[in-house]
C-alpha positions in Angstrom: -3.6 -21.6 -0.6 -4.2 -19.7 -3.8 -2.6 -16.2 -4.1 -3.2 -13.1 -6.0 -0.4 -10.2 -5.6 -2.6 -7.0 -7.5 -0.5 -3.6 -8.2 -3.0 -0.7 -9.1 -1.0 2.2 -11.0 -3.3 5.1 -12.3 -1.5 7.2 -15.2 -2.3 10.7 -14.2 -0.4 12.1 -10.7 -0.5 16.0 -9.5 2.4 15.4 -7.2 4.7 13.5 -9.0 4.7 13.5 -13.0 4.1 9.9 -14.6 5.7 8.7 -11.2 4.6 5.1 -11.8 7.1 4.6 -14.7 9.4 7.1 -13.9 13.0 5.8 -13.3 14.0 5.4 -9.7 17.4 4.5 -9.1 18.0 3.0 -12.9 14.2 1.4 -13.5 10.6 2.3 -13.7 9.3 2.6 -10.2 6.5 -0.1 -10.8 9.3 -2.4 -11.6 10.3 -2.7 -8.0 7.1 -3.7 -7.0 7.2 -6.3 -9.4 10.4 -7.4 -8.7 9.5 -7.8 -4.7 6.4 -9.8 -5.4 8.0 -12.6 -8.0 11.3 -12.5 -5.0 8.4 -13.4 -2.9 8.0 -16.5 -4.1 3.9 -16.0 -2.4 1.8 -15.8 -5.6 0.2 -17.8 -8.0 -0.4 -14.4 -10.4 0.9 -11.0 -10.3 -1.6 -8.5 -12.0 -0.8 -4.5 -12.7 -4.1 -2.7 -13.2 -4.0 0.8 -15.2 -5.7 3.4 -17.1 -2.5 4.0 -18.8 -1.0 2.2 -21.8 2.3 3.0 -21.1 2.3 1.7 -17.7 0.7 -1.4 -18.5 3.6 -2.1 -21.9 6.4 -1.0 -18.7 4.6 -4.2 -16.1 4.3 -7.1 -19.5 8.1 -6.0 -19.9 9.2 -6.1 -16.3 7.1 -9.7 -15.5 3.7 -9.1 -14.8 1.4 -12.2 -15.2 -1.6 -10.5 -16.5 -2.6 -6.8 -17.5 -6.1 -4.8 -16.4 -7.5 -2.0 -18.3 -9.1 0.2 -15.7 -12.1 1.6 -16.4 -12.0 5.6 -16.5 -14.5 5.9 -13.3 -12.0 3.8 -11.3 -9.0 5.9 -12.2 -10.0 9.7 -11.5 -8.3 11.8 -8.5 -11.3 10.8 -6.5 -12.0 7.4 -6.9 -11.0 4.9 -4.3 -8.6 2.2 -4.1 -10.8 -0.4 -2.9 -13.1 -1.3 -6.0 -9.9 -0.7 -8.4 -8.8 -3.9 -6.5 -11.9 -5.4 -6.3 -12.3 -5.1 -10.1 -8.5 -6.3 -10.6 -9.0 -9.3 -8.7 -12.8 -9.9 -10.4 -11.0 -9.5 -13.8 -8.1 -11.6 -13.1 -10.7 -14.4 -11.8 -13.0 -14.2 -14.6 -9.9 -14.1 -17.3 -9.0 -17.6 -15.3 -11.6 -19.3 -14.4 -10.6 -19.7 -10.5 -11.0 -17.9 -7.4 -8.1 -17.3 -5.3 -8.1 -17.6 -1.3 -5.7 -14.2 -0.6 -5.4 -11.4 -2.3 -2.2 -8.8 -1.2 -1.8 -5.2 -3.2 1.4 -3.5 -2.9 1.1 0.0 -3.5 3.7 0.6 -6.0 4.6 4.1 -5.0 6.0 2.6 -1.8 9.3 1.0 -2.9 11.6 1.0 0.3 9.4 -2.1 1.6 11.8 -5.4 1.4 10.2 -8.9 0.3 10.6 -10.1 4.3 8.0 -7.3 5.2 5.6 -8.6 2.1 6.0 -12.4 3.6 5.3 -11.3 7.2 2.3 -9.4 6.6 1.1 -12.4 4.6 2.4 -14.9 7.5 0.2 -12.5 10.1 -3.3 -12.8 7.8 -2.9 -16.6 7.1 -1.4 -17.9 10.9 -4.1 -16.2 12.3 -7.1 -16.8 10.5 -8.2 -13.3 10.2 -10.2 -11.0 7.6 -7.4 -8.5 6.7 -3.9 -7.1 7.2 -2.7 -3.6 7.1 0.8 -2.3 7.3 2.2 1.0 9.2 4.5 2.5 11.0 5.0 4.0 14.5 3.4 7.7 14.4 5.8 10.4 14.8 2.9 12.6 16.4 0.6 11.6 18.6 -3.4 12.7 19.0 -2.9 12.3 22.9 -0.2 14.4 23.5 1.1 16.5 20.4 -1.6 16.2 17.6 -3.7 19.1 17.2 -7.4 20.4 16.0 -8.2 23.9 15.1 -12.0 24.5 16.0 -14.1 26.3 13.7 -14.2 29.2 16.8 -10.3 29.9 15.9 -9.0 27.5 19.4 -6.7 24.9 19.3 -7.6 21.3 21.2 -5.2 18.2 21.6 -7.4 15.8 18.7 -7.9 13.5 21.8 -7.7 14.6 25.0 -7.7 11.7 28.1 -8.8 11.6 31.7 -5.6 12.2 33.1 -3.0 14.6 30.9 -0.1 13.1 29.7 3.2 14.9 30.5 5.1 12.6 27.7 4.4 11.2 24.0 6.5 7.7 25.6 3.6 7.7 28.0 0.9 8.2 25.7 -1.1 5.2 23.8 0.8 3.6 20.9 -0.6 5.4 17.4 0.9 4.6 14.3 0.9 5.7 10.2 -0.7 4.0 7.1 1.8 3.9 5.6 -0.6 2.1 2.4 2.7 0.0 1.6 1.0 -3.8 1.5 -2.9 -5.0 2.3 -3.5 -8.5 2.5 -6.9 -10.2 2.6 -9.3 -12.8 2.7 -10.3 -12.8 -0.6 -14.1 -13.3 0.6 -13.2 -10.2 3.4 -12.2 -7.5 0.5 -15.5 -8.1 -1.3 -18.1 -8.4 1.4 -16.5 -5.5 3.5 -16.8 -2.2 2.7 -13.3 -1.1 4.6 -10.0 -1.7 5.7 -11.0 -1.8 8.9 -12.8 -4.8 10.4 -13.5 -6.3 13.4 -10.4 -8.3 13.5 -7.8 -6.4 11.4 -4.3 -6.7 12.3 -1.4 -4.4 12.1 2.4 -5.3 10.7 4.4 -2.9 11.7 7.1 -1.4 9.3 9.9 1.0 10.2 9.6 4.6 9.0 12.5 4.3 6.9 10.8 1.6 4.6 7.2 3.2 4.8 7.6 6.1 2.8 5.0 6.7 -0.1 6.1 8.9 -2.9 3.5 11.6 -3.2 5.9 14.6 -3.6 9.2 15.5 -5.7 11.0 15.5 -2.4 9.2 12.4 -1.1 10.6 10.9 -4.6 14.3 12.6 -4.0 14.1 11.1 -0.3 13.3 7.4 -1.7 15.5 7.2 -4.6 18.7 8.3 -2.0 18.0 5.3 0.5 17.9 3.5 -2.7 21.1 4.1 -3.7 22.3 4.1 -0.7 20.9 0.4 -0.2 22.2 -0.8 -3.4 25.6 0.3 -2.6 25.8 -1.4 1.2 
């Protein structure tokens, strides 16, 4: 079983400046990423994909296997993920001369994640046999009971009401968060499908304290505390 480990890190960020290479607890934040996927000990290559020449000198210095330039229409605030990991993975293949069976991108804006949660969600695609796996963590809010939609006539609905009301979130159907930490694939699932979400998906389940993405100064404050605070235990 071949594997492919991709981390896509665009240069430009509204929320965060240069957060990919900015230091988080003493090293680039895309280091950590790098470091959990060679502590892995899961993958035949580890690529970084980026627009940004500065990111991509911080992942050949930090271990990386192989370097993608991203093509400008892959990196703008509005382009997907998806085909800037298809054309990581196409890249990496071509460069090669091999196709791998299981491609898994951490998203390295989600450091808190530990190598165990990276081998389990791997584990959960490959023991059973299906097309993709996603990661999360249990929802604090809940569409059932406490999640709410404002109509365009000014009134407030629960997002999705049931039969019979629900008096408690406990009692209400389990939801959970993306929390866009680790996908894992097929490698024949991420190019033939246009989603995440297929008829067989699976979830790994992560706790809130290791699924937060940085997207925000504070989110970034937030993260680099239970950093420190984890290098210290």
């Amino acid at each position: 079983m071949s594997r492919i480990c991709t981390i896509c890190a665009r240069g430009g960020s509204k929320g965060v400046n240069n957060k990919n290479i900015r230091e988080l607890a003493g090293k680039p934040l895309i280091t950590i990423s790098l470091e959990q996927a060679r502590s892995s000990s899961l993958f035949d290559l580890i690529a970084v994909s980026s627009d940004s020449a500065e990111i991509l000198d911080v992942a050949r210095s930090h271990g990386a296997d192989l370097l993608i330039d991203r093509p400008p229409v892959l990196a703008s605030d509005t382009a997907a993920k998806l085909p800037a990991i298809r054309h990581c993975v196409g890249e990496a293949e071509q460069f090669f001369g091999k196709r791998f069976d299981v491609v898994v991108d951490l998203d390295a804006t989600s450091p808190l994640r530990l190598v165990e949660d990276i081998q389990g969600a791997v584990d959960l695609l490959e023991s059973n046999n299906v097309s993709n796996v996603i990661t999360a963590a249990p929802a604090r809010r809940s569409p059932y009971f406490n999640l709410v939609e404002l109509s365009e006539d000014g009134v407030v609905r629960l997002s999705k009401p049931l039969e019979k009301s629900i008096i408690r979130r406990q009692d209400s159907p389990q939801c959970f968060d993306m929390n866009a930490s680790i996908y894992v694939w097929k490698r024949s699932s991420l190019f033939d499908y246009p989603t995440v979400f297929n008829a067989d998906t699976r979830l790994f389940v992560m706790p809130e304290e290791r699924s937060i993405d940085i997207d925000t100064e504070l989110d970034f404050k937030i993260v680099e505390l239970m950093m420190r605070k984890r290098v210290t235990k």
